[in-house]
PABAFI-699481 format. One line per 4 residues: number of its first residue (from 1); their letters; for each residue x, y, z negated of C-alpha. Coordinates in Angstrom, 2 decimals. Layout:
N
NUM) a) X,Y,Z; ... .
//
This chain:
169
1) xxxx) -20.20,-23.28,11.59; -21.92,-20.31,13.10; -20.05,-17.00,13.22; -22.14,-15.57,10.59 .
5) xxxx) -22.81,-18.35,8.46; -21.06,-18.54,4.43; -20.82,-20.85,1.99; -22.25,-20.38,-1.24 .
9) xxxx) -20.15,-17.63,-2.83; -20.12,-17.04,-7.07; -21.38,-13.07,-7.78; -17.72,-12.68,-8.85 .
13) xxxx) -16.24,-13.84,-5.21; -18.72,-11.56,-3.15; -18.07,-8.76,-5.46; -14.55,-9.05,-5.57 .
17) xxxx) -14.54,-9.31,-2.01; -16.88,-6.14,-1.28; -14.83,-4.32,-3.73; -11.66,-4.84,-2.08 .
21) xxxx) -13.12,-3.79,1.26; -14.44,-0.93,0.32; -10.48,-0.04,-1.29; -9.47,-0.74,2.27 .
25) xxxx) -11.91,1.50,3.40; -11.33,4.31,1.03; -7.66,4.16,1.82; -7.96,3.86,5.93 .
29) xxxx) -10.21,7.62,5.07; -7.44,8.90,2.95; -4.78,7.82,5.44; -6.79,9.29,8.42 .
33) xxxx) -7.29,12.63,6.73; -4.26,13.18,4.83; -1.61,10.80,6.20; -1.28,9.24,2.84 .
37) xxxx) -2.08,6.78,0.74; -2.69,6.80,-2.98; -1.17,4.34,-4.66; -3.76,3.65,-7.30 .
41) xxxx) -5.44,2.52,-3.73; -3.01,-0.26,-3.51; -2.37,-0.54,-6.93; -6.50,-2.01,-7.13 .
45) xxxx) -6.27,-3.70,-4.36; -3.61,-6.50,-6.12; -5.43,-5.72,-9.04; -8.84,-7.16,-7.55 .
49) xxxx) -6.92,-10.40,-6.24; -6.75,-12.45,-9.80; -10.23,-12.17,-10.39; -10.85,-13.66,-7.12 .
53) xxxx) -8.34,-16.05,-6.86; -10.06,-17.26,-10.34; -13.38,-17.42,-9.58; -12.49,-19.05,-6.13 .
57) xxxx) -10.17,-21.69,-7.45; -7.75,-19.95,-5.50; -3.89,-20.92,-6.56; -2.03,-17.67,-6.89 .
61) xxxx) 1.65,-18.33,-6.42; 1.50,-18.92,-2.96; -0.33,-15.63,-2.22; 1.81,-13.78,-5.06 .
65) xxxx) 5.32,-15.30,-2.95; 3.05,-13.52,0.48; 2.60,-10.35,-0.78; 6.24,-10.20,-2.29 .
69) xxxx) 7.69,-11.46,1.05; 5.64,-8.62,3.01; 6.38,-6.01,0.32; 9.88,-6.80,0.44 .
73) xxxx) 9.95,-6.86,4.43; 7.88,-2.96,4.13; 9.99,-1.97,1.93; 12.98,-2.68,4.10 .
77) xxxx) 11.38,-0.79,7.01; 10.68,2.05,4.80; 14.10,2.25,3.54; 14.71,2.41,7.48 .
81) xxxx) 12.17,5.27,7.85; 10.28,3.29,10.11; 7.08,3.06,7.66; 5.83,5.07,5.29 .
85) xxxx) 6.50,4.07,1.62; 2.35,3.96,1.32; 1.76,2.15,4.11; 4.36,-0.51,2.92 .
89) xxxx) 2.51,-0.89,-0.28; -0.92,-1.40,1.14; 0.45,-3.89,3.20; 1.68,-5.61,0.70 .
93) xxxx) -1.69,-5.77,-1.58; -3.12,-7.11,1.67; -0.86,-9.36,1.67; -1.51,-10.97,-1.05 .
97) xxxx) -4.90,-11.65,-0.41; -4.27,-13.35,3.15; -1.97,-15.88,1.48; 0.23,-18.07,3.67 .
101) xxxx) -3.21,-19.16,5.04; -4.06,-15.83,7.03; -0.84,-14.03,6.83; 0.87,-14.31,10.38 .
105) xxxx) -3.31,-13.91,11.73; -3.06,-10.59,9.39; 0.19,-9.27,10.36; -0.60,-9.98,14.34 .
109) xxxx) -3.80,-8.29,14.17; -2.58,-5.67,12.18; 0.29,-4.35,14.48; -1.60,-5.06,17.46 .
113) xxxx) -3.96,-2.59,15.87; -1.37,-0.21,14.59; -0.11,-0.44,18.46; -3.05,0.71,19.70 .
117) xxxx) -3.51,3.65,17.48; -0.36,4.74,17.73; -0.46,5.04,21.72; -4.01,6.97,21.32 .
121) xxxx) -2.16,9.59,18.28; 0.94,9.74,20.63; -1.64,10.46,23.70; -3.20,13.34,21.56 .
125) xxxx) -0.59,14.90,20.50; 1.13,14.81,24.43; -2.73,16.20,25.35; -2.21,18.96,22.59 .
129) xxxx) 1.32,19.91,23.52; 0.37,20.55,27.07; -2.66,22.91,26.55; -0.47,25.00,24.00 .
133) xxxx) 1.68,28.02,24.93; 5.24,27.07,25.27; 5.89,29.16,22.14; 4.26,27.64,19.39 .
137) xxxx) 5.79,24.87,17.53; 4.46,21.37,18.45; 4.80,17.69,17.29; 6.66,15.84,20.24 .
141) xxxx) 4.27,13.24,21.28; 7.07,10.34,20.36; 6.89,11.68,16.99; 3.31,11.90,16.54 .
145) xxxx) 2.03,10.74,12.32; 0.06,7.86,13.01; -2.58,6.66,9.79; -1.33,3.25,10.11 .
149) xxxx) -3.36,2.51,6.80; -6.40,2.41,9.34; -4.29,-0.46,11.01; -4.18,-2.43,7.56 .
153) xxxx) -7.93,-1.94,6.47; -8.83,-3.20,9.57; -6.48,-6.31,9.58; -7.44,-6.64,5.81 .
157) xxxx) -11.21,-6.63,6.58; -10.59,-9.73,9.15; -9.26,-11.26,6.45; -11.78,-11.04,3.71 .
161) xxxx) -14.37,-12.03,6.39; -12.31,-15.32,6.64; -11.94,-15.84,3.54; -15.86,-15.37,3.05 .
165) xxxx) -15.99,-17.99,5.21; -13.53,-20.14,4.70; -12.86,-23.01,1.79; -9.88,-21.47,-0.55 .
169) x) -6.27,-23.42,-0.53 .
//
């Protein structure tokens, strides 16, 4: 099948799919300008799944138990302050809608991305700290806020184009 090429979606599906990456979009902006991420954001985002996984013929447990799994695993890193509690949650919705299908594809993309924005935040901030005067107060570049909701939306947009693509199981 050609890169670009999709099987006959319902109106619901490609909806449902659009929707939920423009969420991802809308909370990748909020992350990116506010370093935080509403949960209502989220909150949509495992809303919008049902009415997919219904008009797709998608079963829903086993994307339910992947977005539990991944919540539970963010939720243990945030408990370890190593996420933020928003980031954790978004991650989770995404979860849900890669499904054991696309989940390690989702997760691997999805840290390598968060990876790669992280060095380029860290790099800013070490940029920033050396044109400053030694006496104002600066973020040390290993502690740098890094939208890592930017990471997700863009992991989570692979994965809607798959599933556009894909046949549901």
């Amino acid at each position: 099948m050609p890169l670009f090429s999709f099987p006959p979606l319902s109106g619901i599906e490609a909806i449902s799919l659009c929707t939920a990456a423009l969420i991802l979009l809308a909370a990748a902006a909020m992350d990116f300008r506010k370093f935080k991420i509403s949960n209502w954001l989220s909150l949509a985002l495992a809303a919008l799944f049902p009415v997919y996984a219904l008009a797709a013929h998608v079963p829903m447990v086993p994307h339910l138990l992947t977005g539990l799994a991944v919540f539970a695993a963010g939720f243990g890193l945030y408990a370890l302050h190593l996420f933020g509690g928003g980031d954790a949650k978004l991650l989770a919705a995404a979860a849900l809608w890669a499904g054991p299908k696309f989940v390690l594809l989702f997760l691997l993309s999805t840290t390598t991305l968060g990876g790669v924005l992280a060095a380029g935040f860290a790099l800013a901030a070490l940029i920033k700290s050396k044109k400053r005067s030694s006496g104002d107060a600066v973020v040390p570049w290993h502690k740098a806020p890094v939208p890592y909701g930017m990471a997700i939306a863009c992991g989570g947009w692979m994965v809607l184009f798959l599933m556009a693509r894909s046949t549901p199981t």
